[in-house]
C-alpha positions in Angstrom: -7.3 112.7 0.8 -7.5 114.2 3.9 -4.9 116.5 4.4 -4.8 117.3 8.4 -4.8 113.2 8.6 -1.7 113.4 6.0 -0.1 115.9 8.1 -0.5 113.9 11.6 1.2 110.7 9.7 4.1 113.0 8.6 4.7 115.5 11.5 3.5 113.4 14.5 5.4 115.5 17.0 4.7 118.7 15.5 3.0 119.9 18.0 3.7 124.1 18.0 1.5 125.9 15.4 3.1 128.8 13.1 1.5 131.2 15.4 3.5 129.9 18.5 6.6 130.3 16.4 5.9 133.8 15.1 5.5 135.0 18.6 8.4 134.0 19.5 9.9 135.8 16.8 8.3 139.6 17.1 9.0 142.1 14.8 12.3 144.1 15.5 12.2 147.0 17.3 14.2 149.7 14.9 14.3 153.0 13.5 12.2 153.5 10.4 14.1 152.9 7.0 16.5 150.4 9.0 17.8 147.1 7.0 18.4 144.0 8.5 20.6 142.2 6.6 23.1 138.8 6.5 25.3 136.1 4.9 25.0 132.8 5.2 27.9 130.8 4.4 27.4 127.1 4.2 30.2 125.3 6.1 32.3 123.9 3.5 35.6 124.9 5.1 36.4 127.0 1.8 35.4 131.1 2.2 35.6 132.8 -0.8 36.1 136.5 -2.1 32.2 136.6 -3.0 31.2 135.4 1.0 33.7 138.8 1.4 32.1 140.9 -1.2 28.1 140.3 -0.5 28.9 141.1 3.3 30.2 144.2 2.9 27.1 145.2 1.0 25.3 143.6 3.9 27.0 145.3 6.6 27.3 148.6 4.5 23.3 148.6 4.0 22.4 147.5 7.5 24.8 150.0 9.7 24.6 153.0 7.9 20.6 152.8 8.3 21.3 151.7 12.0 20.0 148.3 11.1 21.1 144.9 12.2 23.5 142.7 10.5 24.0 138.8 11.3 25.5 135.9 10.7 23.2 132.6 10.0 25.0 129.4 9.1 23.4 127.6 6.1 24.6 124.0 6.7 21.3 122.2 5.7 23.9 119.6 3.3 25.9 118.1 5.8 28.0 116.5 3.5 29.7 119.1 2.7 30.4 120.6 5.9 33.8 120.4 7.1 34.8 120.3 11.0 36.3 123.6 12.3 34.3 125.7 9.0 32.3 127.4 11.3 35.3 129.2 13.1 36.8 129.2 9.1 34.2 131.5 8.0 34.5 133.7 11.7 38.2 134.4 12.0 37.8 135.0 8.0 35.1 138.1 8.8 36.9 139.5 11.7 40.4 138.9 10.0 38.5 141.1 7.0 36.8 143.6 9.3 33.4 142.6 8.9 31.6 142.5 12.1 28.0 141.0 13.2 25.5 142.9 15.6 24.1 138.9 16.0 24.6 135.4 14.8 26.5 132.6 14.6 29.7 132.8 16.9 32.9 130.1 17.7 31.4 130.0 20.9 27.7 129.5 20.2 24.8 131.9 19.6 24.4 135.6 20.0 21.1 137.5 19.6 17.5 136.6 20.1 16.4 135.2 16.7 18.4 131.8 16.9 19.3 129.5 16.3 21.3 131.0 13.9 22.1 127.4 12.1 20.0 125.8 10.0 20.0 122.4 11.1 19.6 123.6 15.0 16.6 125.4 13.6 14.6 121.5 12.1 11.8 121.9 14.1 11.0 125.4 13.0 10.7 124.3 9.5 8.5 121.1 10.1 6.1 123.2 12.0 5.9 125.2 8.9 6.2 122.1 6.5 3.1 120.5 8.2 1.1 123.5 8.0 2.1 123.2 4.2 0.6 119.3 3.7 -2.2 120.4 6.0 -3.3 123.4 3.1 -2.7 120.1 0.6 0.1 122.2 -0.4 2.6 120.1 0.0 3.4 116.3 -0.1 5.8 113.4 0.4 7.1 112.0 -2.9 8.9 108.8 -3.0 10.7 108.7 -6.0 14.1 107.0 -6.1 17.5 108.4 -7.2 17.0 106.3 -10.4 13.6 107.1 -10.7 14.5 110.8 -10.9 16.9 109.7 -13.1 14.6 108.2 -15.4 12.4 111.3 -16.0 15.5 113.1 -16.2 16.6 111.3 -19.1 13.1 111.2 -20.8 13.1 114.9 -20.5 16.3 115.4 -21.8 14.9 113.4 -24.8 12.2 115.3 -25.2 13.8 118.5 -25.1 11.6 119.0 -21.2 12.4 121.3 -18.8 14.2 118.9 -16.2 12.2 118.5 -12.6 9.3 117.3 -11.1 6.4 118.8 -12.5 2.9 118.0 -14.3 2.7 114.2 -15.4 6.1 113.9 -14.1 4.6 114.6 -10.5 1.1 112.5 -10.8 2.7 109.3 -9.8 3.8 110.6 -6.1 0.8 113.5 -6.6 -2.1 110.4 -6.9 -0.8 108.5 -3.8 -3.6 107.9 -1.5 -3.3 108.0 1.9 -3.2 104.0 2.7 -0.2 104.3 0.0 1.5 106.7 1.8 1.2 104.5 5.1 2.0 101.6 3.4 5.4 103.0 1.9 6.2 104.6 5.2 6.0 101.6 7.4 8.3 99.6 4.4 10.8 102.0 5.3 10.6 103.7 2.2 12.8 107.0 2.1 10.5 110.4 1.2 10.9 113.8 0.7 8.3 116.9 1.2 7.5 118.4 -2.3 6.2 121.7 -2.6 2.7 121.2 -4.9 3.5 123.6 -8.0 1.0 125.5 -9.9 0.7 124.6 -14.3 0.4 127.9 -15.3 1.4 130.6 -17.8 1.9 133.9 -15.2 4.4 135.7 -14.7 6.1 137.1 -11.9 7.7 140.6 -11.3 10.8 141.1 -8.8 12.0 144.9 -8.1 15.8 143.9 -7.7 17.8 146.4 -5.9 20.7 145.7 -8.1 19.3 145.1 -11.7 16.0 146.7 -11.6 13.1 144.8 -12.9 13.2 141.0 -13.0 10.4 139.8 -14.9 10.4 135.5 -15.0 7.3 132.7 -15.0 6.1 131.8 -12.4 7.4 128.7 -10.7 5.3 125.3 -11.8 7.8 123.0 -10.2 7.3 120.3 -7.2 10.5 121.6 -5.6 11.7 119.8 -2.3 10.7 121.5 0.8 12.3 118.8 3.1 14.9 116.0 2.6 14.7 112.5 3.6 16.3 113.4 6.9 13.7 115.9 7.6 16.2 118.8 7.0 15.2 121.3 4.3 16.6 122.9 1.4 18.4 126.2 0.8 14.7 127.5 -0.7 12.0 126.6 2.2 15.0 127.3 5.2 16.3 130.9 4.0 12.6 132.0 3.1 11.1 130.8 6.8 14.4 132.0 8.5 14.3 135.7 6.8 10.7 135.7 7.7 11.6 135.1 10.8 14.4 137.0 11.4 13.1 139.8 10.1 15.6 140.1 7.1 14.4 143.1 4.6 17.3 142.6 2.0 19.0 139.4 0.8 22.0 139.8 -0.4 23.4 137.1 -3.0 25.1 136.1 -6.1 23.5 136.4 -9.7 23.7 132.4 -9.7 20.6 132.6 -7.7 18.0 134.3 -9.8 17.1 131.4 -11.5 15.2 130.5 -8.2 13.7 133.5 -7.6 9.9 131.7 -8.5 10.0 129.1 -5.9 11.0 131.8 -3.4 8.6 134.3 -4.1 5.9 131.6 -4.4 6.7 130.3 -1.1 6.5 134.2 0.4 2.8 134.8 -1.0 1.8 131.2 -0.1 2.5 131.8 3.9 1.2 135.2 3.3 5.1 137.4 4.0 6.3 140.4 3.3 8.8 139.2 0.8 12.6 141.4 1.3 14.0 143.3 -1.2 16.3 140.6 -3.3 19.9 141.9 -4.2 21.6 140.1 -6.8 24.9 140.9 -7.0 27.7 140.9 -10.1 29.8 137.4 -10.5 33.1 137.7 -10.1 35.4 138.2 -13.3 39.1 138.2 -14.4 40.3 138.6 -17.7 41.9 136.1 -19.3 43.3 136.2 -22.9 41.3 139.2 -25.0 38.4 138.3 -22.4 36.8 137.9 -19.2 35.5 134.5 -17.0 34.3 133.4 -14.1 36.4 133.3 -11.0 37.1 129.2 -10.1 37.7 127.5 -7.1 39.7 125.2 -9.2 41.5 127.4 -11.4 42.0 131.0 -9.5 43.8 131.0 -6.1 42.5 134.7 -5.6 39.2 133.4 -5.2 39.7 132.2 -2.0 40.0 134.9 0.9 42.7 132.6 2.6 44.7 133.8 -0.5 45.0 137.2 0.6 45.8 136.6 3.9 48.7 134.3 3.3 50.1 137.3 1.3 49.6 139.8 3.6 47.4 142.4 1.9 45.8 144.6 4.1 42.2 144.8 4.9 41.8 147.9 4.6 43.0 147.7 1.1 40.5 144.9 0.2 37.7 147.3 1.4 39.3 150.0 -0.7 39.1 147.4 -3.6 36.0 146.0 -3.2 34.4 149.2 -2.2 35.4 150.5 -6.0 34.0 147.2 -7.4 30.3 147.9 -5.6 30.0 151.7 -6.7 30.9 153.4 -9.6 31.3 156.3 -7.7 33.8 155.6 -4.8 37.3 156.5 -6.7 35.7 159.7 -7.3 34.6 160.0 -3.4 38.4 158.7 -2.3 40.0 161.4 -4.7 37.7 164.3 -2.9 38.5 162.5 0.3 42.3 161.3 0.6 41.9 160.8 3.9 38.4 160.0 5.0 37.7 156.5 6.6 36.3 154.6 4.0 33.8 153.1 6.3 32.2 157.2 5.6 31.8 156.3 2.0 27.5 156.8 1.3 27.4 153.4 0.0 24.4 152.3 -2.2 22.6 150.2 -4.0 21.8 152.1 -6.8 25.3 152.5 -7.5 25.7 148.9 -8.1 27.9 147.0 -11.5 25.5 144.4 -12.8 27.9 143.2 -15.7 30.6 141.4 -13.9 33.2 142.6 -10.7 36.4 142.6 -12.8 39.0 141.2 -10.0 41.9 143.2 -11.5 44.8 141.9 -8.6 47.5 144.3 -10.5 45.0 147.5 -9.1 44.2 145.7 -6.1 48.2 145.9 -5.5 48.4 149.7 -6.4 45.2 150.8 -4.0 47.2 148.3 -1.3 50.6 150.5 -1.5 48.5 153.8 -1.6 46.5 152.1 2.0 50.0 151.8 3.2 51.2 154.5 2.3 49.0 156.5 3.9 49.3 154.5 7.8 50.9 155.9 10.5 54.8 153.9 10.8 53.4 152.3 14.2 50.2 150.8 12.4 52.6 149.5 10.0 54.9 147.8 12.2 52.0 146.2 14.5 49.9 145.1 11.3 53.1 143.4 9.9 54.3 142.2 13.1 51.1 140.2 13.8 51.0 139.5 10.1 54.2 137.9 10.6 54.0 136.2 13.7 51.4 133.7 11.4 52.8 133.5 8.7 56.5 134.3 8.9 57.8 133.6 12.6 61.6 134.0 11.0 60.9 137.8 10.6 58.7 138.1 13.6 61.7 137.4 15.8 63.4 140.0 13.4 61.0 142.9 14.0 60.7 142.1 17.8 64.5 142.0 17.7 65.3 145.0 16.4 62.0 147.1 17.3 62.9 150.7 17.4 65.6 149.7 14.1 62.6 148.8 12.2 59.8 151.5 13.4 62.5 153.8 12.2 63.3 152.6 8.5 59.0 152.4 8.2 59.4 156.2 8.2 62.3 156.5 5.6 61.2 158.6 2.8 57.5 159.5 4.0 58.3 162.9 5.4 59.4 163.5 1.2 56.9 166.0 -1.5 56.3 162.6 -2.7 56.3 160.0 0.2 57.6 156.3 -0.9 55.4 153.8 -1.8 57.4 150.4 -1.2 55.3 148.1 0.5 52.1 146.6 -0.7 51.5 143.5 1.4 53.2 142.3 4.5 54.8 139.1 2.5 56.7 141.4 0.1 57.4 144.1 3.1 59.8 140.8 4.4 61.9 140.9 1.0 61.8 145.0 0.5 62.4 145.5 4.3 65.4 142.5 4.2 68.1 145.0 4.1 68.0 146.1 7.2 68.7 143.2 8.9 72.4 141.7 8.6 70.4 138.1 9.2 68.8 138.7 6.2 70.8 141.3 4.4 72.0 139.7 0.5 73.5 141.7 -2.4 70.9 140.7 -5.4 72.2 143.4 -7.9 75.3 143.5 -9.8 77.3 146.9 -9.0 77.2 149.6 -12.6 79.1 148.0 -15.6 80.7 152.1 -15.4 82.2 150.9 -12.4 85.2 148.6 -12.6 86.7 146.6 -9.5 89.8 149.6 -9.2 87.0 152.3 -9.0 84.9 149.8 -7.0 87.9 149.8 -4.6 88.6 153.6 -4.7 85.6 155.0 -4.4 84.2 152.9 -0.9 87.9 153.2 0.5 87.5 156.7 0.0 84.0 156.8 1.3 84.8 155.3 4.2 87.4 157.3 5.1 85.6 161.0 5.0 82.3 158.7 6.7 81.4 160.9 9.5 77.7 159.3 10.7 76.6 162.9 12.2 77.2 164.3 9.0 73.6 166.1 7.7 72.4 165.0 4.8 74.1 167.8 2.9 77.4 167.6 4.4 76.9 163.9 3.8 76.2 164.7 -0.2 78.9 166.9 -0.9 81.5 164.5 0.2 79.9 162.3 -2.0 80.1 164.7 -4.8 83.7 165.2 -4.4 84.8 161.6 -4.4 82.7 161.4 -7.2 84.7 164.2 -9.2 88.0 163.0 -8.4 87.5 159.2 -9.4 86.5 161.1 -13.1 82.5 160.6 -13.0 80.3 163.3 -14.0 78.5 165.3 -11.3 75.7 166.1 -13.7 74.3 162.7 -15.7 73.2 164.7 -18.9 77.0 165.9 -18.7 77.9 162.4 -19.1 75.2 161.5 -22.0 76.7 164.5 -23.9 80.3 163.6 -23.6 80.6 160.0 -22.9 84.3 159.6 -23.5 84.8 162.3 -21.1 83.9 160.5 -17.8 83.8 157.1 -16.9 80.0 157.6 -15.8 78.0 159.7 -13.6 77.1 160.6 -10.2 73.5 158.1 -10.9 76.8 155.2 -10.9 78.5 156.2 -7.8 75.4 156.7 -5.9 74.3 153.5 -7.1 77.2 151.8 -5.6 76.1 152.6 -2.3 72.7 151.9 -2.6 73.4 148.3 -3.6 76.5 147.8 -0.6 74.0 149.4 1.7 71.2 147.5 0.6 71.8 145.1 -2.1 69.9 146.5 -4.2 70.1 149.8 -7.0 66.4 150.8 -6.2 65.9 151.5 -2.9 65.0 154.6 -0.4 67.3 157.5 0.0 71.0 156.3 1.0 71.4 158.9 4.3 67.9 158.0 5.5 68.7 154.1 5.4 72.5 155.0 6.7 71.1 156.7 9.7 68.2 153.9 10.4 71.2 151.1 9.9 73.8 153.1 12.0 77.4 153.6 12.0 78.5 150.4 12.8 76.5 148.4 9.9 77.3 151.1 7.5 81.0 150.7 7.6 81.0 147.2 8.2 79.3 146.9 4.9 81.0 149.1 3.0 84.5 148.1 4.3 83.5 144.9 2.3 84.1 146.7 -0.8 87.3 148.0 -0.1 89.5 144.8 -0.6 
C-alpha cells in the first residue's frame, strides 16, 4: 500500500508538517536542572484528593527548581465532561493553594504553549497522526463495537491477552487501499490504530518514585485517534508533553500498566521521553486492613469534602506533605514555625506502598495549623469560610467583630496555648457560646451539686461579681464561696474524705463553666467572662439563681 496516498485519504487538510508545529513550540528558555511539570484533570465535574495530592508534587518539583508549572485540561472523552468542570477543577486549586505559572484558566488561556485543552489542540495531533500512517505506522481500523466484542470474548476463552494485536489485527491490518476508500465513502466509522510490534523485548523505565520498572514491550494496536478524530489519553499527553516541554509527569500507580505504549510512542517520533512519576494510591483502613479510596464509598476522596467542613489548607499541605516524604514530621518538629512551602521536598523521599489517608491525624495536624495562626488570620479565614457555607454565623462574626477577634485569643497567651478549633464547621459549634443567638446549655450541671447549692452558690457569685476584678481577685472570691457552701478547695481533699464535703472546687468551677458556656469543657472561665462582658455574664448566671 502506499502509505503517503493513505495518509492524503485520511488527513486531507493536514496541511502543516511536524516541523512547522515544533517551531512553534521552541524549547523553554530556563535555568539548568529546571522541571516543568503539570496536572491534567479531565473535566468530569468531580476533583478528587489524588488531582490535590500529584499537584503538589508537581508544583513542589517545578518551583523549587525555578521551573514552570501548568495546568492542561485533558477532556479528549466528552462524555464525561460536565458544564462548569473547568472552573470546578480552578476554584478547587486556588481554594487549595496550588497556583499555575500557565495553563488553563476560567477565562481562557495563559502562556505560550496552548492551547492548554485537549480538544482545542485536534489539529496538533492529526498533523502528527498523519505523519504516523505516512511511516505505515499507523492505520485506520474499522472494527465495530461488536466486533471488538467478539475477539474480546474469544480471547477471554482462550485465556488471550485482551486487545487488538497479531491475528486479531490482520483483518483491519490487510485492508488495501480501495478497501479503505470503499468503507470510508459507505460512511463507515474508523479509528487510527497505532501498528504494534510481535515481539519478546523488554523495556526499562527509571521511575522517580519506584525506581526501576522493568515491563515488555508494548505489541498492541492501541488507538491513536477516535472516530471523531480526537485522540486518546496515550498519543495526546505524549505529543502535548513533547510539546510543552514537560520533563516529569506526575501520576497515579493506575497508570503503569501503560507505560509501553507511551514509551513506544516517544522513541517512534524520536523524543526525549520525561522522567515518569508514579505516585502511591490512596488508602484507608478499614477493618484489620487497608483499601482503595472510592468515589462511591469515601466522601473524603473528594476535595469538595474538605471544604464543606472547613479544614484549612494549610493543614491539607501539612497532611499531604507528611504523606509525600518520610522525612517532613521530622523537618516540622526542627522547624515549628517555618512555612511549609520551605520544606526541601523530593522525590526520593517518596511512599510507594499506599498514602494511608488517616482523617483522625489529619484533624490533629489541622488544630496544631490553627493553633499556631495569628487571631486575625483566624477570624478572616473562618469569616470567608463562613460566608459560603454558613451565612447564619457570618452575620454573627460581622455582628459582633471585635467580641469574636477577642475570644480567638482566649487561652493562647497560656505555657500551653488551647487547641479548640480544628476546621471552621466545628469552630461554629465550639465558638457558639459566645453568642446569646446561639448560646445552649448541652451539659447537665455536677450530680455534687444539688438545685439549693445550685441556687446558693450563683446567688452568691453574683453578688461579690465585680467584672474589673483580675483574675486572682476574681479566683479567691471563687474560692471562698466555694468553702462556705462545704466543697473542698483542694479535689484530692475531697477523694480522701468524701463524706466530709459535698464535692470539690473541680464542681463549683464547673458550674460556671457550663452557665457561662454550656458546656463543662471549655477555656478558662475569667478569659471568656471578660470576652462576653459584664452584662452577659450576669444575665446568664442570674438564670441560675431562681
Amino acid at each position: 500500500m502506499n502509505n503517503i496516498e493513505l495518509a492524503n485519504l485520511l488527513f486531507p487538510d493536514v496541511t502543516l508538517t511536524p516541523e512547522d508545529i515544533e517551531a512553534k513550540y521552541p524549547q523553554r528558555q530556563l535555568p539548568d536542572g529546571a522541571c516543568v511539570t503539570r496536572i491534567g484533570p479531565s473535566p468530569t465535574g468531580f476533583v478528587h484528593l489524588g488531582n490535590l495530592y500529584n499537584a503538589i508534587i508537581g508544583e513542589r518539583i517545578s518551583h523549587q527548581s525555578n521551573g514552570v508549572f501548568f495546568l492542561r485540561i485533558e477532556d479528549t472523552d466528552n462524555k464525561r465532561e460536565v458544564e462548569g468542570a473547568v472552573e470546578t477543577v480552578i476554584n478547587a486549586m486556588n481554594y487549595f493553594g496550588v497556583h499555575f505559572d500557565e495553563g488553563a484558566t476560567a477565562t481562557g488561556d495563559n502562556g505560550a504553549y496552548g492551547p492548554y485543552r485537549q480538544r482545542q489542540r485536534k489539529d496538533i495531533y492529526q498533523v502528527f497522526a498523519k505523519q504516523l500512517t505516512e511511516r505505515g505506522l499507523a492505520y485506520p481500523c474499522f472494527l465495530t463495537a461488536e466486533e471488538i466484542d467478539e475477539i474480546r470474548e474469544q480471547q477471554t476463552a482462550n485465556k488471550e491477552n485482551p486487545g487488538i494485536y497479531g491475528k486479531y489485527a490482520l483483518k483491519s491490518r490487510s485492508l488495501s487501499i480501495d478497501d479503505i476508500k470503499n468503507n470510508i465513502a459507505e460512511g463507515k466509522e474508523w479509528v487510527l490504530r497505532f501498528k504494534g510490534v510481535e515481539t519478546d523485548e523488554y523495556i526499562c523505565v527509571e521511575d522517580a518514585v519506584r525506581g526501576k520498572l522493568q515491563m515488555p514491550r508494548n505489541n498492541m494496536d492501541f488507538v491513536l485517534l477516535k472516530s471523531d478524530g480526537i485522540p486518546t489519553y496515550h498519543f495526546a499527553h505524549v505529543v502535548d508533553d513533547h510539546l510543552m516541554r514537560s520533563t516529569h509527569v506526575v501520576r497515579g500507580e493506575e497508570w503503569i500498566s501503560s507505560l509501553p505504549m507511551h514509551v513506544e510512542l516517544f522513541n517512534t517520533f524520536g523524543w526525549d521521553m520525561p522522567v515518569y512519576c508514579h505516585t502511591a494510591t490512596l488508602m484507608k483502613i478499614e477493618g484489620t486492613g487497608k483499601r482503595k479510596l472510592s468515589k462511591r464509598k469515601d466522601p473524603e476522596l473528594a476535595l469538595s469534602y474538605y471544604q464543606q467542613e472547613g479544614i484549612s489548607p494549610d493543614a491539607i499541605w501539612e497532611f499531604l506533605l507528611t504523606l509525600l516524604n518520610s522525612n517532613f514530621e521530622e523537618w516540622r518538629i526542627a522547624n515549628p514555625e517555618a512555612d511549609y512551602h520551605d520544606f526541601p521536598y523530593t522525590l526520593a523521599k517518596m511512599n510507594i506502598s499506599g498514602a494511608l489517608v488517616d482523617l483522625d491525624k489529619l484533624r490533629n495536624i489541622s488544630k496544631d495549623v490553627i493553633g499556631a495562626m495569628p487571631a486575625q488570620k483566624i477570624f478572616d479565614n473562618w469569616l470567608k469560610w463562613c460566608e459560603e457555607y454558613n451565612t447564619e454565623y457570618a452575620v454573627l462574626i460581622k455582628k459582633y467583630p471585635q467580641r469574636t477577634l477577642d475570644a480567638l485569643n482566649v487561652g493562647r497567651n497560656a505555657k500551653k496555648p488551647r487547641k479548640d478549633l480544628e476546621t471552621w464547621k466545628q469552630a461554629c459549634d465550639f465558638m457558639s457560646f459566645y453568642y446569646d443567638e446561639t448560646f445552649e446549655i448541652t451539659d447537665e450541671m455536677p450530680q455534687e451539686c444539688d438545685e439549693e447549692t445550685i441556687k446558693a452558690f450563683f446567688t452568691k457569685y453574683l453578688e461579690s461579681y465585680n467584672h474589673d476584678d483580675d483574675s486572682n481577685a476574681w479566683f479567691e472570691k471563687v474560692r471562698a464561696i466555694t468553702e462556705e457552701l462545704g466543697f473542698a478547695l483542694r479535689p484530692k481533699d475531697y477523694k480522701n474524705n468524701p463524706e466530709q464535703y459535698k464535692g470539690s472546687i473541680v464542681h463549683t468551677t464547673n458550674m460556671l463553666r457550663i452557665a457561662l458556656t454550656g458546656r463543662a469543657n471549655a477555656p478558662d472561665i475569667w478569659e471568656v467572662s471578660h470576652v462576653l462582658g459584664e452584662d452577659i455574664v450576669k444575665n446568664r448566671i442570674s438564670k441560675h439563681c431562681n
